[in-house]
C-alpha positions as CSV (number, residue, x, y, z in Angstrom):
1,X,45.3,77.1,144.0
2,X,44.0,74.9,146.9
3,X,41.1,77.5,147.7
4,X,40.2,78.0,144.3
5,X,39.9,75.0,143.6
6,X,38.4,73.7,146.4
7,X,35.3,76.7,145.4
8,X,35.4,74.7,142.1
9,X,34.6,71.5,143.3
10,X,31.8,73.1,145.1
11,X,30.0,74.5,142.4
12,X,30.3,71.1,140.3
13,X,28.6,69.0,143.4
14,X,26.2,71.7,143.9
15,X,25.3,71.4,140.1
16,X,25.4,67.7,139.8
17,X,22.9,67.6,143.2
18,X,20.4,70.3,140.9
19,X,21.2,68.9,137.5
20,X,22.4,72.4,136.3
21,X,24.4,72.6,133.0
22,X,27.7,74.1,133.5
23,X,29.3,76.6,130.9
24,X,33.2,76.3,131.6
25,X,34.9,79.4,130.6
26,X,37.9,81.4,131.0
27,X,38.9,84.4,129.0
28,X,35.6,83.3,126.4
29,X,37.9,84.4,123.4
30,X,36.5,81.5,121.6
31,X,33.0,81.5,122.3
32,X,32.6,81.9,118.7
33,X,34.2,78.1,118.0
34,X,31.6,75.1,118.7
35,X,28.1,74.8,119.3
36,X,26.3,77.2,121.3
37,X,27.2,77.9,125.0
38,X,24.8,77.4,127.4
39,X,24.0,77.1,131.4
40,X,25.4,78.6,134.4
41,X,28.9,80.1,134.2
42,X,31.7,78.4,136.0
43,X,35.0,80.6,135.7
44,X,38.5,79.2,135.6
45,X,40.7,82.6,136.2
46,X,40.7,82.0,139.6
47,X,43.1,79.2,138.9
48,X,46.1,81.7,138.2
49,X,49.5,81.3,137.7
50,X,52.7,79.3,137.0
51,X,53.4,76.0,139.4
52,X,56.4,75.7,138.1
53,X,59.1,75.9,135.4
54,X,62.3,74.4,134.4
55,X,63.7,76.4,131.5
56,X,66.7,73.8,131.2
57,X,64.0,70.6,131.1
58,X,61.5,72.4,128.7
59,X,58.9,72.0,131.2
60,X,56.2,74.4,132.1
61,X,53.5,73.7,134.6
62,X,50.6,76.0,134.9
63,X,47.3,76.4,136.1
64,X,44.5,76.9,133.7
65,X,43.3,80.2,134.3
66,X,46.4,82.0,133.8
67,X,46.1,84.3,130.6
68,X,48.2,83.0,127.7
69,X,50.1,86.2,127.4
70,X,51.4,85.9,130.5
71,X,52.5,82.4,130.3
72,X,54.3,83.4,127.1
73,X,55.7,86.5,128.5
74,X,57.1,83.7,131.0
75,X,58.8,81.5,128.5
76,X,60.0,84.5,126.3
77,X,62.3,86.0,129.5
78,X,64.3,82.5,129.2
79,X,64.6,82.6,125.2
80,X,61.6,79.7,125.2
81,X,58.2,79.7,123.4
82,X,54.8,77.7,122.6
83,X,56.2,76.5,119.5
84,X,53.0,75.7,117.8
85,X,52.1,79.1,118.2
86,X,48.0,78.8,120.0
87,X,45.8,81.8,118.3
88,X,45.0,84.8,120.6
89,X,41.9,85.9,119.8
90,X,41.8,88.4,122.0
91,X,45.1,90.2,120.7
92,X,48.6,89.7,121.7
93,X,48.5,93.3,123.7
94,X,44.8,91.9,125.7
95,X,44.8,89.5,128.7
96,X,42.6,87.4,126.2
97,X,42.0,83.5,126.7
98,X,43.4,81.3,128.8
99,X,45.9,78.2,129.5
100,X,42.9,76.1,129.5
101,X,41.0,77.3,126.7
102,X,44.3,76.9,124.5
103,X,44.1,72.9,125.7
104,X,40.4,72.8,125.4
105,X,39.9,74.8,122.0
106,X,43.0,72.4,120.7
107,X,43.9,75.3,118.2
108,X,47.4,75.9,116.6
109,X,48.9,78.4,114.1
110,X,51.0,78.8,111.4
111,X,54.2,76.3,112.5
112,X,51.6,73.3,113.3
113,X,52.5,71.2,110.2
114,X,56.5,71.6,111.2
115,X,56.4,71.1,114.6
116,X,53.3,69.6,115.9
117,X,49.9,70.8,118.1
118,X,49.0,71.6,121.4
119,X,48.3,67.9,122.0
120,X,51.5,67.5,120.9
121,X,53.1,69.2,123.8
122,X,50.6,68.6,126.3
123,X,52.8,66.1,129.3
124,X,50.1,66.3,132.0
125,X,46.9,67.4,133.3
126,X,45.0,67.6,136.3
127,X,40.9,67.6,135.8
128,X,37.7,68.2,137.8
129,X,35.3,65.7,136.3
130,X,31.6,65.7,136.7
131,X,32.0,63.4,139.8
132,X,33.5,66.5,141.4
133,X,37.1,64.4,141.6
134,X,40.6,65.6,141.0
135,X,41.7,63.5,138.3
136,X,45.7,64.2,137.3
137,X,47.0,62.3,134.3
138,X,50.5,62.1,132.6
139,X,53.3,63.7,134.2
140,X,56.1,66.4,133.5
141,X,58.4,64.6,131.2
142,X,57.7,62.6,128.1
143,X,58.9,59.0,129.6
144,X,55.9,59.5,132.4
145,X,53.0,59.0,129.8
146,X,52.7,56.0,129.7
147,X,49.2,53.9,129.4
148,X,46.0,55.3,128.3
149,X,47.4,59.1,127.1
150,X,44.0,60.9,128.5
151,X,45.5,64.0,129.2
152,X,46.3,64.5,125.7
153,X,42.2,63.6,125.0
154,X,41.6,67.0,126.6
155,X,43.1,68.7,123.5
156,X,40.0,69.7,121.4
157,X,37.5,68.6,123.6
158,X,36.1,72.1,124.8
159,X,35.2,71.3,128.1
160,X,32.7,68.5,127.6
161,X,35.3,66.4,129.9
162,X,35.3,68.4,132.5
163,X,37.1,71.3,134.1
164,X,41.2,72.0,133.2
165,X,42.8,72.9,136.6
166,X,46.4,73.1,135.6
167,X,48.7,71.4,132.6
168,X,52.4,70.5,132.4
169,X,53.6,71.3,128.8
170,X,56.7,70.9,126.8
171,X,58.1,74.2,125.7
172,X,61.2,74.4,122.9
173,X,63.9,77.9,122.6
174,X,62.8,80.1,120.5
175,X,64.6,79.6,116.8
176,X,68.2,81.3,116.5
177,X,67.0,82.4,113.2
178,X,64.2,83.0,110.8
179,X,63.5,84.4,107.4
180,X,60.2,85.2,105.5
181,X,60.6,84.8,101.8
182,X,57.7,85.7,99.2
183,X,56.8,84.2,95.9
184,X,53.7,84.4,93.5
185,X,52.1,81.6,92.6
186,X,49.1,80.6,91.6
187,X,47.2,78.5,93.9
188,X,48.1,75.0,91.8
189,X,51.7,76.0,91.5
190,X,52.2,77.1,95.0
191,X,50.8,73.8,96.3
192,X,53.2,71.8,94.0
193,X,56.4,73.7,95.2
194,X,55.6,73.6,98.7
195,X,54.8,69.7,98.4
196,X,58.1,69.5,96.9
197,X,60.1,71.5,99.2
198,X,58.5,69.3,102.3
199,X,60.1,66.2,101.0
200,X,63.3,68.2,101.1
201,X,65.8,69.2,104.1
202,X,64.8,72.8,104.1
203,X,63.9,74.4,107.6
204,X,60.1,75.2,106.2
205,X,58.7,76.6,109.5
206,X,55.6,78.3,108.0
207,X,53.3,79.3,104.8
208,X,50.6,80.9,103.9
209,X,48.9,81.4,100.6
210,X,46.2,83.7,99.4
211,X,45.5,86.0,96.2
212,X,48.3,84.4,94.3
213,X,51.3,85.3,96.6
214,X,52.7,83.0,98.8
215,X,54.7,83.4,101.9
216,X,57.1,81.4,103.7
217,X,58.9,81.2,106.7
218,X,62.4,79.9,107.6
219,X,63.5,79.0,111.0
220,X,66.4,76.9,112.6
221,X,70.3,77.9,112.6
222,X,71.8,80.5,110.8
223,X,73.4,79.1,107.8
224,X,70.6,76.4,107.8
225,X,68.0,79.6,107.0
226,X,70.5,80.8,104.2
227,X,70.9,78.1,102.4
228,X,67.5,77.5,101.9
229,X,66.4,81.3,100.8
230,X,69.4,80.5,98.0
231,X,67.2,77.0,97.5
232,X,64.2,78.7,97.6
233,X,64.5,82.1,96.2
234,X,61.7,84.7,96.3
235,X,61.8,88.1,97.8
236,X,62.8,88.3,101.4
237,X,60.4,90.6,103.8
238,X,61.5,92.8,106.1
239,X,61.2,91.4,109.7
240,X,59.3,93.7,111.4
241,X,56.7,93.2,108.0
242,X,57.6,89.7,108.5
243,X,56.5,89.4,112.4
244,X,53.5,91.3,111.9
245,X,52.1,89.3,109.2
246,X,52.7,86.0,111.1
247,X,51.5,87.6,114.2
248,X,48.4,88.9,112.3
249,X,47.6,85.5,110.9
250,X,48.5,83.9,113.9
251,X,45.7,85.5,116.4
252,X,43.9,85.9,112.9
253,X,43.7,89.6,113.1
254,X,45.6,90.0,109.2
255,X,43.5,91.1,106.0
256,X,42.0,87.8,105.1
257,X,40.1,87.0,108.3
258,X,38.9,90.6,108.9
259,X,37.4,90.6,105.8
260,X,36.3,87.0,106.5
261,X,34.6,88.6,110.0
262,X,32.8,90.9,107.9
263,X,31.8,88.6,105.1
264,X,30.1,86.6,108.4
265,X,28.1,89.4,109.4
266,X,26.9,90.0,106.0
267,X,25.6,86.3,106.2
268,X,28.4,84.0,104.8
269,X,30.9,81.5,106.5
270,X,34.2,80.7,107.2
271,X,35.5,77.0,106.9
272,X,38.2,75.2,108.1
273,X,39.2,72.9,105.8
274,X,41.9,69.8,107.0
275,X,43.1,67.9,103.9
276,X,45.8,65.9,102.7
277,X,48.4,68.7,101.7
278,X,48.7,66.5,99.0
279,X,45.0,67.7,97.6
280,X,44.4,69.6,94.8
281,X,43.0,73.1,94.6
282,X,39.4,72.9,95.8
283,X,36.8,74.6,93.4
284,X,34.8,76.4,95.5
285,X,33.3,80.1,95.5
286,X,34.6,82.7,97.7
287,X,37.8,83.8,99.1
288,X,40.5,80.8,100.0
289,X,43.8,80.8,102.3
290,X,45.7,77.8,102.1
291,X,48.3,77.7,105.5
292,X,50.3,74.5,106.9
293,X,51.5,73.5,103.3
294,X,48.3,73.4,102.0
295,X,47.3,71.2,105.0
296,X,44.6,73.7,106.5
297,X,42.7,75.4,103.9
298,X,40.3,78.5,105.0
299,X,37.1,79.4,102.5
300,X,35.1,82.1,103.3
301,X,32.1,81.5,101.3
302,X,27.9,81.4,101.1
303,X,27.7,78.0,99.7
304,X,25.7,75.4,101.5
305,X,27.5,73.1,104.1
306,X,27.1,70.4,102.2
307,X,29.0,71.5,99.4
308,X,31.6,72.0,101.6
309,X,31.4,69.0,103.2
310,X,31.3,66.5,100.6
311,X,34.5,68.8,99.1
312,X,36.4,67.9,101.8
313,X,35.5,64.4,102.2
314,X,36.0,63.6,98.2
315,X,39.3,65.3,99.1
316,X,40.2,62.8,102.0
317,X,39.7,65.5,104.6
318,X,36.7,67.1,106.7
319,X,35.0,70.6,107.2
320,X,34.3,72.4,110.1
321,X,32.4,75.6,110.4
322,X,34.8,77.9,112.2
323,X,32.7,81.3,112.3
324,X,28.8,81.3,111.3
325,X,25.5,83.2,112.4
326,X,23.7,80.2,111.1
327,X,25.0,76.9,112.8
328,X,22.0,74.8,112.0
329,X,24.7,72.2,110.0
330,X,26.5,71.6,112.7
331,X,30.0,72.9,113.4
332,X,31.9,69.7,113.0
333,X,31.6,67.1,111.0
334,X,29.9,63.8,111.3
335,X,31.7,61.2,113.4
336,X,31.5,57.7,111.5
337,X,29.7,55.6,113.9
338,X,32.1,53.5,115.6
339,X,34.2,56.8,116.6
340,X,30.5,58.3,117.4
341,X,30.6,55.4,120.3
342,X,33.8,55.7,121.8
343,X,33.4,59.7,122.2
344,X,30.2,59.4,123.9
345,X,31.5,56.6,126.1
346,X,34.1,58.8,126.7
347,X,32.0,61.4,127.4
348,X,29.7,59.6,130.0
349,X,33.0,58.0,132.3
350,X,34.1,61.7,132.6
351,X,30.7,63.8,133.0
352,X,27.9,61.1,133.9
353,X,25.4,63.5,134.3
354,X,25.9,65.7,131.1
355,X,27.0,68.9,133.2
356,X,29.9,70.6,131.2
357,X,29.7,72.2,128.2
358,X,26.9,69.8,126.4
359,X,26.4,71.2,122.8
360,X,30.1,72.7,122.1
361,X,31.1,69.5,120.6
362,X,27.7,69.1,118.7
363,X,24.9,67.1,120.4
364,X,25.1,66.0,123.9
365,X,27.1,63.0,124.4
């Protein structure tokens, strides 16, 4: 890693003395997500490979380059996983993106709303900023973050704080058991029931609604998973159905977003909704999946933005335009202006001089 990084550091000084803007990449599975990417290219994938990892502390530590699939081919040898399941755009056969641009993107799946985000897990992290200095934060174990939690700020910033060298992350065992159930429901009565059921004891580990069917999943110990099908009832889905379909929506691959991909291309956009899962059905045109118990709510539509918008904020949430030809809105949503401050504060102790990543976020800090 030394080397590699020591190249890295190079190219940041060597940008800061010419004032070129640096586009921070790794696998670029998400260039899609943010605001346009722009300047000279300065890859990560040269910082490869696991540090290390101790299966009986949960702890993984790993340098940001190294291909997700390889990290999770990693923790699947020892029973262990990601638990909040990070997208892979880029397939879960493809080398796709990176450790990094899982932290920087800041992205989870279907189990977010049962057991947390990426931020969530993330322990440590060590951090070329635009000074050119290693900066390592946190540690490998949850009693070492103590203080100001700035590794965890890293989550969802996409690189506008500098460059991800390596991160220490919790990882969990992989479930002893799961179950996918299947129900239809309209949208209000599958939003009531799975409101209901999360202020239960039920080992609710996914769900997903679209077209009037809804689809859970179940996962914990054996009889735990049994007892709440019998709760629950539905029809169960075959597993190997079961893992495809979570897997599809997962890396967002299943029959809602590749019709959303094409709905894009035709000129439309796909929004991602965070609400209350408490909200009510949104009336809005076009197609709608609801995931994390109504929590995260995808519309694919041609309405203006700031229909969308002012839906979500009457709703207690915000909007964000996840996929779009058009990005003249804005991708994410106004910050109110005391939160405006403190990110572009943020912003200028890390990168000074502007150099990473300056319009993913929106304007330059």
């Amino acid at each position: 890693m030394a080397d590699a990084l020591a190249l890295l550091v190079e190219q940041v000084q060597a940008a800061r003395a010419s004032k070129t803007v640096l586009d921070i990449r790794g696998g670029n599975t998400k260039a899609f997500y943010g605001g346009a990417q722009q300047g000279q290219v300065l890859d990560t994938r040269s910082l490869a490979g696991i540090s290390s990892y101790e299966p009986s502390e949960l702890v993984v530590t790993v340098r940001a380059g190294t291909p997700l699939t390889e990290l999770e081919a990693a923790l699947a040898e020892k029973g262990q996983c990601l638990p909040f399941e990070p997208p892979r755009f880029g397939g879960a056969e493809s080398a796709g993106g990176t450790v990094g641009g899982m932290v920087a993107a800041g992205l989870s799946g279907p189990a977010r709303a049962a057991v947390g985000s990426v931020r969530d897990y993330l322990l440590g992290a060590t951090l070329l900023n635009g000074r050119a200095e290693c900066l390592s934060f946190g540690g490998t174990v949850m009693k070492n973050v103590a203080g100001y939690d700035l590794s965890r700020v890293l989550a969802g910033s996409l690189g506008t704080l500098g460059v991800i060298c390596e991160v220490s992350l919790k990882v969990l065992p992989v479930a002893p058991a799961t179950l996918t159930l299947r129900l239809e429901a309209e949208q209000a009565a599958a939003l009531r029931r799975l409101n209901e059921w999360g202020g239960q004891p039920l080992p609710l580990n996914a769900s997903a609604w679209w077209d009037g069917m809804l689809v859970l999943r179940l996962a914990g110990a054996a009889a735990a998973v049994r007892s709440a099908a019998l709760t629950i009832g539905g029809e169960t889905v075959d597993a190997v159905q079961a893992g495809a379909f979570w897997t599809g929506l997962r890396d967002q691959r299943d029959e809602f977003f590749v019709g959303a991909a094409q709905a894009v291309e035709a000129g439309a956009s796909l929004w991602r909704l965070s609400l209350p899962a408490t909200a009510a059905p949104l009336k809005l045109s076009g197609e709608q999946l609801l995931e994390w118990g109504g929590a995260q709510r995808w519309i694919c539509t041609g309405a203006p933005a700031a229909v969308l918008r002012d839906a979500a904020q009457a709703a207690g949430g915000h909007a964000v335009l996840f996929r779009s030809a058009d990005k003249s809105a804005g991708v994410f949503a106004p910050l109110a202006p005391p939160l405006d401050r403190i990110q572009r504060q943020l912003h200028r102790a890390f990168d000074p001089d502007g150099l990473f990543n300056p319009s993913r976020l929106g304007a330059a800090a």
